[in-house]
C-alpha positions in Angstrom: 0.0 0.0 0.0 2.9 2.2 0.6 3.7 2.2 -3.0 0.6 3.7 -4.0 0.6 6.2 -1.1 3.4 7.5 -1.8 2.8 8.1 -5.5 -0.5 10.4 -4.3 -0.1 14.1 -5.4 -3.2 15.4 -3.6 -3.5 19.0 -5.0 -6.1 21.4 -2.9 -8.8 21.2 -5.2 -12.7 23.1 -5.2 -15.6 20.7 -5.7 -16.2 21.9 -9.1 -19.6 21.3 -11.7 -18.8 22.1 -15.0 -19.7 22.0 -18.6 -17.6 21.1 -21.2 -18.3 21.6 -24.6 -20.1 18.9 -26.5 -20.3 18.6 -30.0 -22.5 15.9 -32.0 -21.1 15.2 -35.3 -24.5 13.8 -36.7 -25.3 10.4 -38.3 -22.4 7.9 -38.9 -23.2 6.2 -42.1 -21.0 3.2 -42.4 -21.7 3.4 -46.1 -19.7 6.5 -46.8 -16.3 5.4 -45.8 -14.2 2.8 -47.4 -14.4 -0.9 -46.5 -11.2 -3.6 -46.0 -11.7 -7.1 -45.7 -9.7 -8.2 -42.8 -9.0 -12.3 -42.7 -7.2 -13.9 -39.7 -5.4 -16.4 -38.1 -6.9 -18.2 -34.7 -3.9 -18.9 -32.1 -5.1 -21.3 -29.0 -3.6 -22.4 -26.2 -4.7 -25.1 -23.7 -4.5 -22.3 -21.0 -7.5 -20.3 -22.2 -10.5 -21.6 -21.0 -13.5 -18.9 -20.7 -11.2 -15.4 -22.5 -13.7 -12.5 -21.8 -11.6 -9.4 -22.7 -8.0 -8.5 -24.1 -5.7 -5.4 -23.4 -2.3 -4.5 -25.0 0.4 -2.9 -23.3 4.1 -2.4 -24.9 4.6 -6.2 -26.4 2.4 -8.0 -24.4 -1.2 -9.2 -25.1 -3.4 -9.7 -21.4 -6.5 -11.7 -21.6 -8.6 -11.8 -18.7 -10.8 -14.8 -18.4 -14.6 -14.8 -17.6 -14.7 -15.5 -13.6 -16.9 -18.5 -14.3 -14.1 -20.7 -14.8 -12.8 -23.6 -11.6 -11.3 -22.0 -8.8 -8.2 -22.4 -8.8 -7.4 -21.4 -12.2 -5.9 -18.1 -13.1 -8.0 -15.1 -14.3 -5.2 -13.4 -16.4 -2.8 -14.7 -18.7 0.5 -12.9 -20.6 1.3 -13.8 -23.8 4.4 -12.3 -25.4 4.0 -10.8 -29.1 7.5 -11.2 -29.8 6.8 -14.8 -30.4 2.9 -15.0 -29.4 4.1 -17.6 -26.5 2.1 -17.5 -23.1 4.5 -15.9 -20.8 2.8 -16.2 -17.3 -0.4 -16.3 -15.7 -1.7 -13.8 -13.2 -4.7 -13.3 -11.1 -5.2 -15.8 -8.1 -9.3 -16.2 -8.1 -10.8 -15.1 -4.0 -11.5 -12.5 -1.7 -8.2 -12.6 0.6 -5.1 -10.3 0.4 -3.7 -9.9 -2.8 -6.5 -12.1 -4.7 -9.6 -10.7 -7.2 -12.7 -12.8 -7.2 -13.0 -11.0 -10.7 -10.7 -9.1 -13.3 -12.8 -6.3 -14.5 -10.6 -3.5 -15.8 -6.9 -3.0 -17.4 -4.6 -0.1 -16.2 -0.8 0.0 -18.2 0.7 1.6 -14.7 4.2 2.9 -14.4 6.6 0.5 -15.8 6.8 -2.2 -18.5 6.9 -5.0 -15.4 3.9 -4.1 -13.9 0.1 -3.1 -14.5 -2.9 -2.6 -12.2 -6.3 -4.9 -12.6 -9.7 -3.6 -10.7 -11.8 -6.5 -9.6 -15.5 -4.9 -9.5 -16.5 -7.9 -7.0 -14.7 -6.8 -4.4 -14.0 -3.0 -5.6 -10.1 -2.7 -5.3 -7.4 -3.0 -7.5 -4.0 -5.0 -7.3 -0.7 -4.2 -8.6 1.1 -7.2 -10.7 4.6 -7.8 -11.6 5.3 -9.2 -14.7 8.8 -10.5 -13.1 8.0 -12.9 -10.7 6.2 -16.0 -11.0 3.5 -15.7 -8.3 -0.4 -15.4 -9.2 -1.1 -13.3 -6.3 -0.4 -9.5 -6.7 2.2 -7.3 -4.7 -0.2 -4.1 -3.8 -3.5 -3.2 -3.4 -5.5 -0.9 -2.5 -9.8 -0.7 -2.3 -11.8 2.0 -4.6 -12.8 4.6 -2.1 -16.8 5.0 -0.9 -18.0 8.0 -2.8 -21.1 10.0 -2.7 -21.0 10.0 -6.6 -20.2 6.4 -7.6 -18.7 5.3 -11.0 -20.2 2.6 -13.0 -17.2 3.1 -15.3 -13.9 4.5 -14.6 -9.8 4.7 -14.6 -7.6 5.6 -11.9 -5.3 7.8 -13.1 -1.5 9.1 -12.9 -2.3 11.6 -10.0 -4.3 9.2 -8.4 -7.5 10.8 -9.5 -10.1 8.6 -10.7 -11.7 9.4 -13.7 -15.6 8.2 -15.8 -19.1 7.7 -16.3 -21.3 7.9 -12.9 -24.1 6.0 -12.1 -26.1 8.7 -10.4 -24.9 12.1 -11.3 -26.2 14.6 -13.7 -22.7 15.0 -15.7 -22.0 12.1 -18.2 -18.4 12.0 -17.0 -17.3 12.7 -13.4 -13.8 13.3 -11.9 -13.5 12.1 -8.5 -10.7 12.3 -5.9 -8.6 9.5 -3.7 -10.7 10.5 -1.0 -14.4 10.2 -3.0 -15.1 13.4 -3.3 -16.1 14.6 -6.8 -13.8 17.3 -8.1 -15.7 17.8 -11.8 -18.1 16.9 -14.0 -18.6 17.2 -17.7 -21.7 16.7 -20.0 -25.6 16.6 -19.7 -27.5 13.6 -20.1 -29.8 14.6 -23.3 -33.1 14.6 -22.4 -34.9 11.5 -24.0 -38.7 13.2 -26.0 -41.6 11.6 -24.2 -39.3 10.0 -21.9 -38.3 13.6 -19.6 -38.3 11.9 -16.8 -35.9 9.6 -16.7 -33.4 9.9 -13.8 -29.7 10.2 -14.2 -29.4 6.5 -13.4 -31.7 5.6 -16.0 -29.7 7.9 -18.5 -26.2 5.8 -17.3 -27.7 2.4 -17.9 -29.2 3.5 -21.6 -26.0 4.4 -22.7 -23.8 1.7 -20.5 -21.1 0.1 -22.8 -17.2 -0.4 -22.6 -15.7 2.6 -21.3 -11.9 2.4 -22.5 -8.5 5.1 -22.3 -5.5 5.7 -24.2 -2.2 4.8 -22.6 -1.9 8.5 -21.5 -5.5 8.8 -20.7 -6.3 11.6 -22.8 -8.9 10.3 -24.9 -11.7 8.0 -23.1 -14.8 6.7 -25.4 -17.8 5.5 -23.8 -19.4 2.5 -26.7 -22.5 2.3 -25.6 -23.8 -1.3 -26.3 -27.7 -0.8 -26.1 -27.6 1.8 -28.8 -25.4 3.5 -31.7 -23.9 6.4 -30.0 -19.9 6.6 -29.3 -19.3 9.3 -27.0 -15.1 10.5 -26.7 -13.9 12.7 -24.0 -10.3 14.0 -24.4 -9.3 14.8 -21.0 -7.2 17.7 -21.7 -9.7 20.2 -23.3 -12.7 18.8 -21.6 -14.8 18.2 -24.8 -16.8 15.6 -25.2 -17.8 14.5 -29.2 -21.3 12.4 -29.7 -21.4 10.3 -32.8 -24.7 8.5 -33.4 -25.2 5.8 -35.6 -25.7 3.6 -38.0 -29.3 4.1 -36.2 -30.5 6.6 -34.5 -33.2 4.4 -32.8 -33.3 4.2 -29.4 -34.1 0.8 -28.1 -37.6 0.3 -26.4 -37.6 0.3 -22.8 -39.7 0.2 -19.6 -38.6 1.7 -16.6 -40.4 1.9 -13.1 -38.8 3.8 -9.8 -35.9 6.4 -10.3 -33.5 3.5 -9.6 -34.3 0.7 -10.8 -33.1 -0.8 -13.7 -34.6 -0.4 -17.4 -36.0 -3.0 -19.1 -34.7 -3.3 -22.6 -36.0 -6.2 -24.0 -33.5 -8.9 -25.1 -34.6 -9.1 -28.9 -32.8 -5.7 -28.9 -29.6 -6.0 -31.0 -26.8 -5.5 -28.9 -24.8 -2.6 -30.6 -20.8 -1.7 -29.8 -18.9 -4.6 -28.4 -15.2 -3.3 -27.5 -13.9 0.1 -28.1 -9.7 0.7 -28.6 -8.0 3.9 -28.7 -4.5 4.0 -29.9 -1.9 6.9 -30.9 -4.0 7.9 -34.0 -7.0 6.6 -34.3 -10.3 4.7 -32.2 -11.5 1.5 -33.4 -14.7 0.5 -32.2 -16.0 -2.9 -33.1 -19.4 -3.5 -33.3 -22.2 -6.1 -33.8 -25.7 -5.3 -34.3 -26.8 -8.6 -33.4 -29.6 -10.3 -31.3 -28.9 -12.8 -28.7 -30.9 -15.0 -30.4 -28.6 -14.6 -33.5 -25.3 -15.2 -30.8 -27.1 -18.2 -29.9 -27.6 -20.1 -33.3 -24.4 -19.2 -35.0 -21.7 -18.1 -32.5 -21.6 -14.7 -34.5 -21.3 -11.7 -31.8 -19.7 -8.7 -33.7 -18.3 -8.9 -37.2 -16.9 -5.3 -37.9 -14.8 -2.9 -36.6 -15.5 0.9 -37.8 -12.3 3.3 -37.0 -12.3 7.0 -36.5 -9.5 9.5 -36.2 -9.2 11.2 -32.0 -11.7 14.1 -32.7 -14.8 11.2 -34.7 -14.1 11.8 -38.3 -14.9 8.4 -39.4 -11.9 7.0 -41.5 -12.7 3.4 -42.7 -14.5 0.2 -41.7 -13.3 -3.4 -41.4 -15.4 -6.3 -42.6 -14.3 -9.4 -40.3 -14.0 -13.3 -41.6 -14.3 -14.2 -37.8 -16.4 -13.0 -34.9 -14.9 -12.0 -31.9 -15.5 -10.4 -28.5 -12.8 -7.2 -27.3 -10.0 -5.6 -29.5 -6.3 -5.0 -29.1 -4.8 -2.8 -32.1 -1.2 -3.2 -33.1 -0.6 -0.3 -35.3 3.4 -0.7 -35.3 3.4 -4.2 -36.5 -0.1 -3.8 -38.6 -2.1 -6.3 -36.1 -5.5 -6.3 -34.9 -6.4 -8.8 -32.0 -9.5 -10.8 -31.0 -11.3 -13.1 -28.8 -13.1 -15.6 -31.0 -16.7 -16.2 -30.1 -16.9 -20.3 -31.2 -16.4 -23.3 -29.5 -13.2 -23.0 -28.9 -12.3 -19.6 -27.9 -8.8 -18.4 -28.8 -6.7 -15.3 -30.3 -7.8 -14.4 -33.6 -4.6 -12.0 -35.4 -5.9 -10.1 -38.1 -3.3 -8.5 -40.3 -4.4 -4.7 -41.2 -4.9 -3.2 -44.7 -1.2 -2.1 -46.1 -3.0 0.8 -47.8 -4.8 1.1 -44.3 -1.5 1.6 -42.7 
């Protein structure tokens, strides 16, 4: 714990609640950009058993598994791009010190030995080393009680923590070591005929995958219930709405202020993984029913990329489906989980016009 405390820069901040500039792009058609056919390779490995999600950091690929898997197996494993070998497993499953009864969200950290991993379970996160050979972590430390939770959220560098709130009027909300909001940013738009809804209701209508940049300047909500991809860049404070391919909402019941809505599971799930690199955000997305999941194993089958301020740029017709997205821009790769019997690493290779 020492680590971490020491690394704290608390600055004397006022509780502030403030607008920043949103702009809405309008409709994405994914019609009007150019399309690439992307065809893969599948890598498996024995290890992999139930691979829910997949982050990228320097020359390692992490893959988090779901936590319904036995016990005693690992939640994370390493695999080393150099040679795409599995280089060590991570993540002893429980409650006691130094374990995570789930591995929820990826954070790079300091060095290229060691990354953080926030088990939503049990609402802390532990700090791994990549160079020793023990499952359980070296540090942890819990996510503070705050009168403005997060839903979805990063810690970052100055030990700030930083994302979408369950309950607050701001879409995205800055909040200290100690819970206390420092900032907000963003209005919820007000839904016609539906004025009512409270800000919870607002947070699960556009709940998706909430991912960062390694610097965590640029954070893009994918909102999985409907088209809308919402990017925040963290250093001007504006936040850009693109909508689309639809601009349908999905139908919905709701009942008290917070309580869940019901969106109905015929409802095509929409954005599936979001990834943000140096240049560009590539947000895969499905459009599919769980019925269609079901019957053919087909979750999300393209991957539509804009440049850091939403211009759309190009789309990516997939030959596999897969679940969460790494992008390799330096070696021209694009990872995936696959969604069939046999879940493993799909390895794309990019467009050389793309590149």
């Amino acid at each position: 714990m020492k680590l971490f405390i020491n690394s704290i820069f608390f600055m004397s901040l006022l509780f502030v609640s403030c607008n920043s500039k949103q702009l809405n792009v309008g409709k994405f058609n994914p019609e009007t950009v150019e399309e690439f056919q992307l065809i893969s390779k599948k890598y498996n490995h024995p290890i992999l058993l139930n691979p829910l999600k997949i982050f990228g950091k320097g020359k390692f690929l992490f893959v988090f598994e779901d936590r319904r898997i036995p016990p005693d197996s690992p939640l994370i494993h390493v695999f080393d791009l150099v040679n795409f070998e599995h280089k060590i497993s991570k993540g002893k499953m429980g409650f006691g010190p130094l374990e995570i009864p789930s591995a929820d969200i990826f954070l790079p950290w300091d060095n290229d030995n060691s990354f953080l991993v926030y088990s939503g379970m049990d609402k802390k996160f532990v700090k791994y080393n990549l160079s020793d050979s023990l499952l359980s972590g070296e540090e942890e430390f819990k996510m503070p009680v705050s009168n403005t939770p997060l839903g979805l959220f990063y810690f970052l560098p100055d030990s700030s923590f930083i994302g979408m709130s369950t309950f607050d009027d701001n879409k995205f909300v800055e909040v200290d070591f100690n819970g206390q909001k420092i900032a907000g940013y963003g209005k919820w738009d007000i839904v016609e005929g539906k004025e009512d809804l409270s800000n919870f209701h607002h947070f699960v209508l556009n709940n998706g995958w909430f991912k960062t940049d390694e610097s965590f300047e640029i954070l893009a909500n994918a909102s999985i219930f409907r088209d809308r991809l919402e990017i925040f860049n963290n250093s001007t404070k504006k936040i850009i709405t693109i909508d689309g391919p639809s601009l349908e909402l999905p139908p919905f019941e709701y009942y008290g202020e917070n309580m869940p809505l019901n969106i109905p599971i015929s409802n095509p799930f929409r954005y599936r993984d979001v990834f943000i690199s140096n240049e560009k955000i590539y947000a895969l997305y499905g459009g599919l029913t769980e019925e269609h999941y079901k019957e053919t194993g087909e979750l999300a089958l393209k991957v539509f990329i804009f440049n850091r301020e939403g211009v759309p740029l190009y789309r990516f017709k997939l030959d596999r489906s897969i679940r969460s997205i790494v992008v390799d821009e330096e070696s021209g790769k694009l990872y995936g989980l696959t969604t069939d019997e046999d879940p493993g690493i799909a390895i794309f290779d990019l467009p050389k016009d793309f590149r």
